[in-house]
N, C-alpha and C positions, 0 to 999 in steps of 0.2 A: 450255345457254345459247343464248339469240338472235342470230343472226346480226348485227353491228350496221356500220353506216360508219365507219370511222373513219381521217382524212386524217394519216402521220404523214411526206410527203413537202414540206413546206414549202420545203427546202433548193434544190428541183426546181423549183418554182413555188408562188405563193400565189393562193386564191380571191380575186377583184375584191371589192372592199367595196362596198355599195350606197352610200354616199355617195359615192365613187367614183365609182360608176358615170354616178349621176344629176349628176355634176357635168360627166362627158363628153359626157351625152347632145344638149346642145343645140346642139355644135358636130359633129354629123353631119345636123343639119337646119337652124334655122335662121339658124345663123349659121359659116353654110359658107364665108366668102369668105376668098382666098387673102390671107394678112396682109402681104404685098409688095404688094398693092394701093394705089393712094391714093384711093380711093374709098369712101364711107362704110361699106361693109358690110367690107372691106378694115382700115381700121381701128379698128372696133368689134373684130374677131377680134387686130387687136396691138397693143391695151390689155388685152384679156385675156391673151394668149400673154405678152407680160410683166411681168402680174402674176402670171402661173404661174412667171417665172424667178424673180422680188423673192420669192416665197414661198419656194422652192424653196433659192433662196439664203441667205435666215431658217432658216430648218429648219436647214440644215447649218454655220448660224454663219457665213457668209460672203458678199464682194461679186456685184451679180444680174450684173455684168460678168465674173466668175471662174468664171460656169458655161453649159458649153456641152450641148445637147442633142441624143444622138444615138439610136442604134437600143436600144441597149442594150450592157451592158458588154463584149461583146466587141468592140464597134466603138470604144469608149471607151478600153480596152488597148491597139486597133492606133492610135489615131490619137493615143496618148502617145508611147508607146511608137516607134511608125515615125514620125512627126513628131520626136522628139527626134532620132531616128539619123539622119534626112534633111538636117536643119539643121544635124549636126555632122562629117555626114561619113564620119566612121573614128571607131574608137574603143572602147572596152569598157564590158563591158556587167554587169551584177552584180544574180541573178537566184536564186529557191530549187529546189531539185531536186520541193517539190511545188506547184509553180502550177497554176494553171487551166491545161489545154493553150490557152487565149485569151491566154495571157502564154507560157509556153512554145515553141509553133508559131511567134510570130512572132519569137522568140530564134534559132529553130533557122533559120529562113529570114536571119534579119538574118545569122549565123555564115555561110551562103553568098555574103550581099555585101561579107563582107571583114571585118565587126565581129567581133572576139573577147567572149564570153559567159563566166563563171564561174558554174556551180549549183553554189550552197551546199549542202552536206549538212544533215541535220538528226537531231535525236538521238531517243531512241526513243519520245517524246512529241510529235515534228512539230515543234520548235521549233531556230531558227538559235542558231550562237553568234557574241555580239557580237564575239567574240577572232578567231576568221578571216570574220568579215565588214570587219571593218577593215584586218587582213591583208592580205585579198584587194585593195583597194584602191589602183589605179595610178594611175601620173602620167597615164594617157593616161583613165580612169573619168569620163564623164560620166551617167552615169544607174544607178541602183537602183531595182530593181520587186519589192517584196515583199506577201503579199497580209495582208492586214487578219488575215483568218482564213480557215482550211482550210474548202473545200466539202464535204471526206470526212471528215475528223475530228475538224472543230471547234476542234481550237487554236487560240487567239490570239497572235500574232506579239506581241513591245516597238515595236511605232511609235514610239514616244516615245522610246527608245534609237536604234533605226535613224536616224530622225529628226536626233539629235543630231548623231552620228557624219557622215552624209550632208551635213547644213550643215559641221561642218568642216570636210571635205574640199574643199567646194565643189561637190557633186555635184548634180544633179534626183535626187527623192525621189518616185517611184511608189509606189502601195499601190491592187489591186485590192480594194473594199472591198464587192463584189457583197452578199457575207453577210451584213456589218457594218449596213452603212447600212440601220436601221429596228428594228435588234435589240436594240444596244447604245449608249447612250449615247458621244457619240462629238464630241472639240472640234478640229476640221480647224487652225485657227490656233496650238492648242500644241503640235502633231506635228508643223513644220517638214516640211510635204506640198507637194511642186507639182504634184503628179496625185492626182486618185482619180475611181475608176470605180465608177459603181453602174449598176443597173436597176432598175426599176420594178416591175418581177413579183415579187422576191423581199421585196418588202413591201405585198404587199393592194394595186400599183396592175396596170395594162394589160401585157400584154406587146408586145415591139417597139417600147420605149421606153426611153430610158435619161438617165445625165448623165456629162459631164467635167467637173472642177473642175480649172481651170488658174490655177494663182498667177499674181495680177496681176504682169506685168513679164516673167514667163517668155516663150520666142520658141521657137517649132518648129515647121517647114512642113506647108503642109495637105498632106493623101493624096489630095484630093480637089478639082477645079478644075470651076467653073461658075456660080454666081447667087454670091448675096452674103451668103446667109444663113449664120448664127452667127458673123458678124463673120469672113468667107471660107474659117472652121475647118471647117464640116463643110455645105457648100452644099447645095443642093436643096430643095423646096417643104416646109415643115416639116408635123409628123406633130400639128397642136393637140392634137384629142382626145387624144393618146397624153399630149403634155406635159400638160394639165390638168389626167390622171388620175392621173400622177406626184406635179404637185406638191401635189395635197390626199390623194395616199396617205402622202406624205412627210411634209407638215403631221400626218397624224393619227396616223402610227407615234410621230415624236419626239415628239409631244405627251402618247401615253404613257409614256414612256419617265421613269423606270427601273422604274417598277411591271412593267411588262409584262416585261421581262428579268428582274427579282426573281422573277415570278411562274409565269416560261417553267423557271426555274433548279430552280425549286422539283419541277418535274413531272419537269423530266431526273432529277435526281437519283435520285427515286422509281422512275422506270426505272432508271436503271442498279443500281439497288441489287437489286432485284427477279433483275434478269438476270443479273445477276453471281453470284449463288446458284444458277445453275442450274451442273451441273459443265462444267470444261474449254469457260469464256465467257469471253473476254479485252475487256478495255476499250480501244479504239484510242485515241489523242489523250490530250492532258496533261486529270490528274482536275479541275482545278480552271481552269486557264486556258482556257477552252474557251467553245465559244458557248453563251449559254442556253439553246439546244433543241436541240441538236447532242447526239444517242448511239449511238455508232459501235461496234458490238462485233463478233469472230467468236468465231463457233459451230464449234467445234474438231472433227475428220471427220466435216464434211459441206458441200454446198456452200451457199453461200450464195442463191445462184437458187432452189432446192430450199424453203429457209427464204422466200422474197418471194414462191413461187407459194402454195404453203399461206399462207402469211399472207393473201393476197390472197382465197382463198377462204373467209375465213372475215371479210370486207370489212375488211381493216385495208392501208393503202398506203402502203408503206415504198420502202427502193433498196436495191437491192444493190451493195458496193461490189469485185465480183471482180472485173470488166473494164469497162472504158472503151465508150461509146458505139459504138465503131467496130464491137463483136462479137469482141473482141481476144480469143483465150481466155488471153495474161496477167494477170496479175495489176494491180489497178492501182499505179499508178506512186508512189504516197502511201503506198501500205501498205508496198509494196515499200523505201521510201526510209526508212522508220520501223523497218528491221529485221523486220518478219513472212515468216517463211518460205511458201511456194508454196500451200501447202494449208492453212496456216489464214488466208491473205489472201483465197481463195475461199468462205471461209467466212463471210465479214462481211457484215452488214446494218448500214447508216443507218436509224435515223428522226431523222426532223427536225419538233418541234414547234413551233408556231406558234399564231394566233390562233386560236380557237373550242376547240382541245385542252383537256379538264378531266380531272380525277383516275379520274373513270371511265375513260377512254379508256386510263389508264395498269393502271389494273388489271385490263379486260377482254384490254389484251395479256399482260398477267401469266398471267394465268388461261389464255390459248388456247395459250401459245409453249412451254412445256414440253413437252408432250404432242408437239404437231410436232417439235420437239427430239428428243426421244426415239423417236418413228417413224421419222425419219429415219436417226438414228444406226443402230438396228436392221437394215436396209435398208442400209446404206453399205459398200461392200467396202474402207473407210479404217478397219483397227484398231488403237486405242492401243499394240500390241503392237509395230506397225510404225512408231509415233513416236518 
């Protein structure tokens, strides 16, 4: 068989769309001017910059005043997130053991200025339970930050329960929705949200671009002191092209939405069913609550690096989920929290499917990954005998 490309890392970043592209292109020439300007070319650029929020805002069902523009979701995290804790003080804080380390990290840092943090466990599918998430719940709880859905294994959280629960109590309601937002069909006003964090890259727009959606009324100090832009939340000279490219990436994901999740579902599936017939292949993440192109499996003694280089040589481009960015050789911290022990957490590969993916793509990895499967295994000083 022919060697072919085939992109199955979406989860990691998505290709720009040319409509996209050609919608940023003419605010890097000629209509370059700085949209704090009051000068004609000044605002020609912010009549467009806020009709890229008014779209932006449309897309995700909500007011163009409830959305602030920043680099991308992890700046979106810390400046809910550390903006919430700044404005309240002291306090606690009520978090999952598998976040993004962008929601994590800055847990672990807020714990050294004083705020107490609770991670939620989670059961062997990545999902919380509603019973001690309310539990958990203090007089002193002003904020919950749970993520939409997993970037490793694709489960989807109950927002809509959290949600509830969170106005009850009277608490802020976080939801890192990086995955979410372009994927799945998604209504921010019946989730009882006063944060959510996307970026731009993880749906066919620019990278180094992002948004906060802060519920009108909500209050929590900026991180950030200087000009006056995003209404003094997130100052400095704004990123147009970036925001433009967002909001007609955003425009054109929701726009197909729900075919394109129906149709992403349909492809996962297909994979995992495939993969899962090969022997001693485990399925990470809940079978059904899961993201539409999110398939998270390990490949039981052997590593998972081992499975992403060969894959890679044979042009197919997946993640590996053994270790974290940093070169950690643990295990990551999601698998870990899900119950998979040491050696078959190393064994796991993501692919994450997205736009341009077709049925071929599913079946030419069908066809290549056995073979590598099983070379591998042969080669592996890890024997069944020893599990």
């Amino acid at each position: 068989m022919n060697k072919k490309n085939v992109y199955m890392d979406h989860g990691a970043t998505t290709p720009v769309r040319q409509e996209v592209l050609e919608a940023m292109l003419p605010f890097f020439s000629e209509l370059y001017g700085n949209p704090s300007s009051l000068h004609a070319k000044g605002r020609d650029v912010r009549k467009a910059f806020e009709e890229a929020r008014r779209v932006t805002a449309a897309s995700l069902g909500v007011e163009p005043d409830e959305i602030y523009f920043t680099s991308g979701g992890t700046e979106s995290n810390n400046i809910a997130l550390r903006g919430a804790a700044k404005k309240h003080g002291s306090g606690h804080i009520i978090t999952s053991s598998i976040e993004h380390h962008a929601v994590l990290d800055v847990c672990k840092d807020l714990e050294k200025q004083g705020f107490s943090v609770t991670y939620l466990p989670v059961d062997k599918y990545g999902l919380i339970s509603m019973e001690e998430f309310e539990s958990s719940i203090k007089p002193e709880t002003f904020l919950v930050s749970i993520m939409a859905a997993n970037n490793e294994i694709g489960t989807v959280q109950p927002i809509s329960e959290i949600g509830a629960i969170a106005e009850k109590h009277k608490i802020l309601f976080h939801t890192d929705a990086v995955q979410v937002v372009g994927q799945m069909p998604l209504n921010i006003k019946e989730l009882n949200l006063d944060f959510l964090s996307l970026s731009a890259h993880k749906f066919n727009g620019p990278k180094g671009v992002g948004a906060l959606y802060k519920r009108k009324g909500v209050k929590i100090d900026p991180l950030y002191h200087g000009g006056g832009q995003e209404r003094k939340l997130r100052p400095g000279t704004e990123n147009v092209p970036g925001v433009i490219g967002l909001s007609k990436a955003l425009e054109l994901a929701v726009g197909e939405l729900p075919q394109k999740a129906e149709e992403l579902a349909k492809l996962r599936n297909r994979l995992i069913e495939g993969l899962v017939r090969i022997d001693d292949v485990v399925l990470n993440g809940h079978p059904e609550k899961r993201l539409p192109g999110n398939v998270n499996v390990s490949f039981k003694y052997i590593e998972g690096e081992s499975v992403l280089l060969s894959l890679d040589l044979h042009g197919i481009a997946a993640s590996s989920g053994s270790a974290c960015s940093s070169g950690s050789l643990d295990p990551s911290h999601v698998l870990s929290a899900i119950g998979l022990d040491h050696q078959t957490a190393h064994g796991s590969i993501r692919f994450s499917l997205g736009r341009g993916n077709a049925e071929e793509d599913i079946d030419y990895v069908l066809d290549i990954i056995p073979s590598i499967v099983d070379r591998l295994r042969q080669m592996s000083p890890i024997r069944k005998e020893s599990c």
